[in-house]
Backbone as CSV, one residue per row, in Angstrom:
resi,resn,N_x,N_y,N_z,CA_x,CA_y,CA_z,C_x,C_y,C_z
1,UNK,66.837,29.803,-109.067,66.246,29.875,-107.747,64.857,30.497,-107.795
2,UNK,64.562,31.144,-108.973,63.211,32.143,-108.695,62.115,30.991,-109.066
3,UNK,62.280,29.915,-110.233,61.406,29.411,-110.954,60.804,28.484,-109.987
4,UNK,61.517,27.900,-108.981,61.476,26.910,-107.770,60.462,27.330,-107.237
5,UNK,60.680,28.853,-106.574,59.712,29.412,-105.475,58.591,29.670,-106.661
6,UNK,58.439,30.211,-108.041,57.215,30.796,-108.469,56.421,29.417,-108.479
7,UNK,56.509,27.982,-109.240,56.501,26.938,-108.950,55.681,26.362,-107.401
8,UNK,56.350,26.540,-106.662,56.098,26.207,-105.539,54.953,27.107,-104.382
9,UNK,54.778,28.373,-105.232,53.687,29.382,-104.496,52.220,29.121,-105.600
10,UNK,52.468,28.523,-106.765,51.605,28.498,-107.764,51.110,26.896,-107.334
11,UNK,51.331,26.152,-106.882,50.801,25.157,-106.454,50.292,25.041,-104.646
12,UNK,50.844,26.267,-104.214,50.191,26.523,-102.408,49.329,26.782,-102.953
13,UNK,48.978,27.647,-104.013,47.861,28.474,-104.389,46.705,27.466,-104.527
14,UNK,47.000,27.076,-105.343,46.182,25.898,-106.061,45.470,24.876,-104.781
15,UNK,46.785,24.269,-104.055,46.082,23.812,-102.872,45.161,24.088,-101.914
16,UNK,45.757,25.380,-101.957,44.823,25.846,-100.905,43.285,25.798,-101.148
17,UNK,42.755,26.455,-102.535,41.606,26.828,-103.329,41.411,25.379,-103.359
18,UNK,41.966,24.231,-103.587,41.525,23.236,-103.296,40.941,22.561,-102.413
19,UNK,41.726,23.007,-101.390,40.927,22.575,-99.524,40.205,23.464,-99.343
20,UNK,39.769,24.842,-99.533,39.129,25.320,-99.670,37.722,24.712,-100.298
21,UNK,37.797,24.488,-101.578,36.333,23.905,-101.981,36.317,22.527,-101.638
22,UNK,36.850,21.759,-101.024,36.621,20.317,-100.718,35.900,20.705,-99.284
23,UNK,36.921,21.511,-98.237,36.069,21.779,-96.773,34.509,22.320,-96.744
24,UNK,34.613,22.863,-97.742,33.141,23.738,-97.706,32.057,23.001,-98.679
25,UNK,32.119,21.837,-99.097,31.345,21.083,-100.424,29.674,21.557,-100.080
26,UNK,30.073,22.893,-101.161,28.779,23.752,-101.336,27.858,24.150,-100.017
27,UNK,28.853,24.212,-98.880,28.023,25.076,-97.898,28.183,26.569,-97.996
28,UNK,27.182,27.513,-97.699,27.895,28.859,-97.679,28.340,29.148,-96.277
29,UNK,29.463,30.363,-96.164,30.062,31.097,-95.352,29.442,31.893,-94.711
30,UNK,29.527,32.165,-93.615,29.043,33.753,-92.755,28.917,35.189,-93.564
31,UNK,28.147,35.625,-93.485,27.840,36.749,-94.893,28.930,38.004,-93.971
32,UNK,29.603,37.709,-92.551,30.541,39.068,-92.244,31.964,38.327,-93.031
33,UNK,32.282,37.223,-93.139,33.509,36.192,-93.708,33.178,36.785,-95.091
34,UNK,32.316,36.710,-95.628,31.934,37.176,-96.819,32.757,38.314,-97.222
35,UNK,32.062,39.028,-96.506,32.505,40.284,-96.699,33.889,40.567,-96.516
36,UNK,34.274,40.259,-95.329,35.838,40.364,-95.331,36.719,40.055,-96.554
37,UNK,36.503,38.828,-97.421,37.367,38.077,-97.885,37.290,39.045,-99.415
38,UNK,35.295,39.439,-99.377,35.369,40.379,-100.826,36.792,41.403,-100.463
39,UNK,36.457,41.990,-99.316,37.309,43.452,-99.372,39.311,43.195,-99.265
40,UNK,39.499,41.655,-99.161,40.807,41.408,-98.913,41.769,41.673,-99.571
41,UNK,41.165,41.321,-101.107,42.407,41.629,-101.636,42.558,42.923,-102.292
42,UNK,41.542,43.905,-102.262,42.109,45.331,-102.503,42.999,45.850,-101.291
43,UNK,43.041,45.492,-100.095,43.468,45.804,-99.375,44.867,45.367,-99.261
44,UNK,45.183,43.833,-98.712,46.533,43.756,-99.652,46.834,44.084,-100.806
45,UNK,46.619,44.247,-101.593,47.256,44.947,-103.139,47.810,46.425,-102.375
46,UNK,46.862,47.010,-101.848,46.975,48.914,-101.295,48.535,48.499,-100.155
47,UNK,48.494,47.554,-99.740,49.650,47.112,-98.732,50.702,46.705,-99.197
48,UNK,50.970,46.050,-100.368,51.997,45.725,-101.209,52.410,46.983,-101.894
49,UNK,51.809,47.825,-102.803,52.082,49.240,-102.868,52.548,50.348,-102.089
50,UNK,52.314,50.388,-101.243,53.062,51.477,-99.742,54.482,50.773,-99.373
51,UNK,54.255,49.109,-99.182,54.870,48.145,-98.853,56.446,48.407,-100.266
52,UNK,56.110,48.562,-100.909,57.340,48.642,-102.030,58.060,49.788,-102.338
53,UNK,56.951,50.516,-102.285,57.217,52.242,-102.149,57.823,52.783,-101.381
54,UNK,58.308,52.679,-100.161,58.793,53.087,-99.144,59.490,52.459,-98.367
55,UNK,59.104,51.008,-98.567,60.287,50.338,-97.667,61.509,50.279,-97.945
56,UNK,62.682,50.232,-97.626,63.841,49.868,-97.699,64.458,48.944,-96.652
57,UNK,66.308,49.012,-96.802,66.012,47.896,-95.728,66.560,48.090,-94.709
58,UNK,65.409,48.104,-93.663,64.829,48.139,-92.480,64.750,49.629,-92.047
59,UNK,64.336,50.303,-93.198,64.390,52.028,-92.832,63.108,52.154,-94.321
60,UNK,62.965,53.944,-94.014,61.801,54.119,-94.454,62.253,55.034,-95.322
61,UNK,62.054,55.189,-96.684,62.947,55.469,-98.150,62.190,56.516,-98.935
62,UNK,61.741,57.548,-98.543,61.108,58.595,-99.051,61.833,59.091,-100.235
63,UNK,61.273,59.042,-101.614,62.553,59.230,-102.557,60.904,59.259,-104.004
64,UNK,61.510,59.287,-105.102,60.124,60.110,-105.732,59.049,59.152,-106.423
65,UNK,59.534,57.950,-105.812,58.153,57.246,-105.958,57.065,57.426,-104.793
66,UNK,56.998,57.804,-103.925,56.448,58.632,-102.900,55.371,59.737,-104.117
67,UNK,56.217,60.568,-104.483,55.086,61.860,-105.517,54.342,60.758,-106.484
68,UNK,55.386,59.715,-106.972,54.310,58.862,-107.734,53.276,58.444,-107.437
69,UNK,53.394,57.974,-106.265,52.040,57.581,-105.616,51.149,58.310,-105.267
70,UNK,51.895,59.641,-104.365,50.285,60.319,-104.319,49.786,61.253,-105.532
71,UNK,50.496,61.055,-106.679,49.294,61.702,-107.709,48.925,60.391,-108.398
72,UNK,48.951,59.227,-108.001,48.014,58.243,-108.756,47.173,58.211,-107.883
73,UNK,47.346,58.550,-106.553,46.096,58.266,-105.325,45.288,59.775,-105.322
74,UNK,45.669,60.912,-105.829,44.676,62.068,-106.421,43.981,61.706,-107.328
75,UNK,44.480,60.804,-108.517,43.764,60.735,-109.831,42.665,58.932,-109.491
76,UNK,43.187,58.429,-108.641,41.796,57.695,-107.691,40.929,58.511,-107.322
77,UNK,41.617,59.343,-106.518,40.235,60.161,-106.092,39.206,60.621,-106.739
78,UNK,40.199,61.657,-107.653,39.279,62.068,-108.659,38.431,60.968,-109.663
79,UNK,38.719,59.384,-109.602,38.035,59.179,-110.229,38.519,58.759,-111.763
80,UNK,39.536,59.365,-111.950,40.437,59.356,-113.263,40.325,57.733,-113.714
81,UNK,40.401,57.538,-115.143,40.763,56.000,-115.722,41.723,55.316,-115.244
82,UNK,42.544,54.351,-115.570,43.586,53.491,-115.110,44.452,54.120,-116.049
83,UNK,44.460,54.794,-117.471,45.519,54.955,-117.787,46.376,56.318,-117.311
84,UNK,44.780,57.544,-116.856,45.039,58.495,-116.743,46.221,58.351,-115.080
85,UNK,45.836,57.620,-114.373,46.638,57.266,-113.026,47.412,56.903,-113.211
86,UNK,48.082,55.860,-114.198,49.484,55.812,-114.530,50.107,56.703,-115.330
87,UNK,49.718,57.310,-116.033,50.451,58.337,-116.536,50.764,59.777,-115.603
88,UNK,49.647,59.628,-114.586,50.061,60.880,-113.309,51.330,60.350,-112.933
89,UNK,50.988,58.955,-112.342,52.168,58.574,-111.357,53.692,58.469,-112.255
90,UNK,53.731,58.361,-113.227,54.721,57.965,-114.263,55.581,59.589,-114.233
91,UNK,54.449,60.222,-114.437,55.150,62.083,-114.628,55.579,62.367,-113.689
92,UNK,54.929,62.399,-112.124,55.077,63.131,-110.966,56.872,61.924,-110.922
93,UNK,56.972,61.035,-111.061,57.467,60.274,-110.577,58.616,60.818,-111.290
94,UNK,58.905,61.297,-112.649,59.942,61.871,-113.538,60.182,63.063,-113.286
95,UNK,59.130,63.792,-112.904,59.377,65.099,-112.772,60.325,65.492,-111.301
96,UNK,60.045,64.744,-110.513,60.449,64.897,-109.195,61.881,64.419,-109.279
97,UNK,62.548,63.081,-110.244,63.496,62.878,-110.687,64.730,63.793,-111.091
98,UNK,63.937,64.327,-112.061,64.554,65.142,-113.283,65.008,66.575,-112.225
99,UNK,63.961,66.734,-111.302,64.397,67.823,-110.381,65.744,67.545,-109.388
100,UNK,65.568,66.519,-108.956,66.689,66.009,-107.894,68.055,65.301,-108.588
């Protein structure tokens, strides 16, 4: 059942980016569309993350991926590498475990 849907979202994909460059044959977009679409997908990604982290079902699941997250979102702040942020979130996330 999974290979169907991955299959079947990997070719919406495709379509779409397809009608996409056929509708627009090398016109440009509104430079505010622009902009929106740059900033879209960090934003869903940040929404799928909270979105996984906390949801449950149909209730709200505070449990220690919660600490995971906000010391990978300290070590954003600060600026930290990608590995140094997963290895925050990886610890806080064990440590808070190992406590409970």
């Amino acid at each position: 059942m999974t290979w169907p849907a991955v299959l079947a979202l990997a070719v919406g994909s495709y379509a779409l980016r397809a009608i996409g460059l056929v509708a627009l044959r090398g016109r440009r977009v509104p430079a505010f569309v622009e902009d929106v679409l740059t900033l879209l997908p960090a934003a869903l990604f940040g929404a799928l993350i909270v979105v996984s982290t906390v949801g449950g079902d149909r209730a709200l699941v505070l449990d220690a991926r919660v600490a995971g997250l906000a010391a990978a979102g300290v070590a954003v702040w600060r600026r930290a590498g990608f590995v140094v942020v997963v290895m925050a979130a990886a610890g806080a996330t064990a440590a808070v475990r190992a406590v409970s």
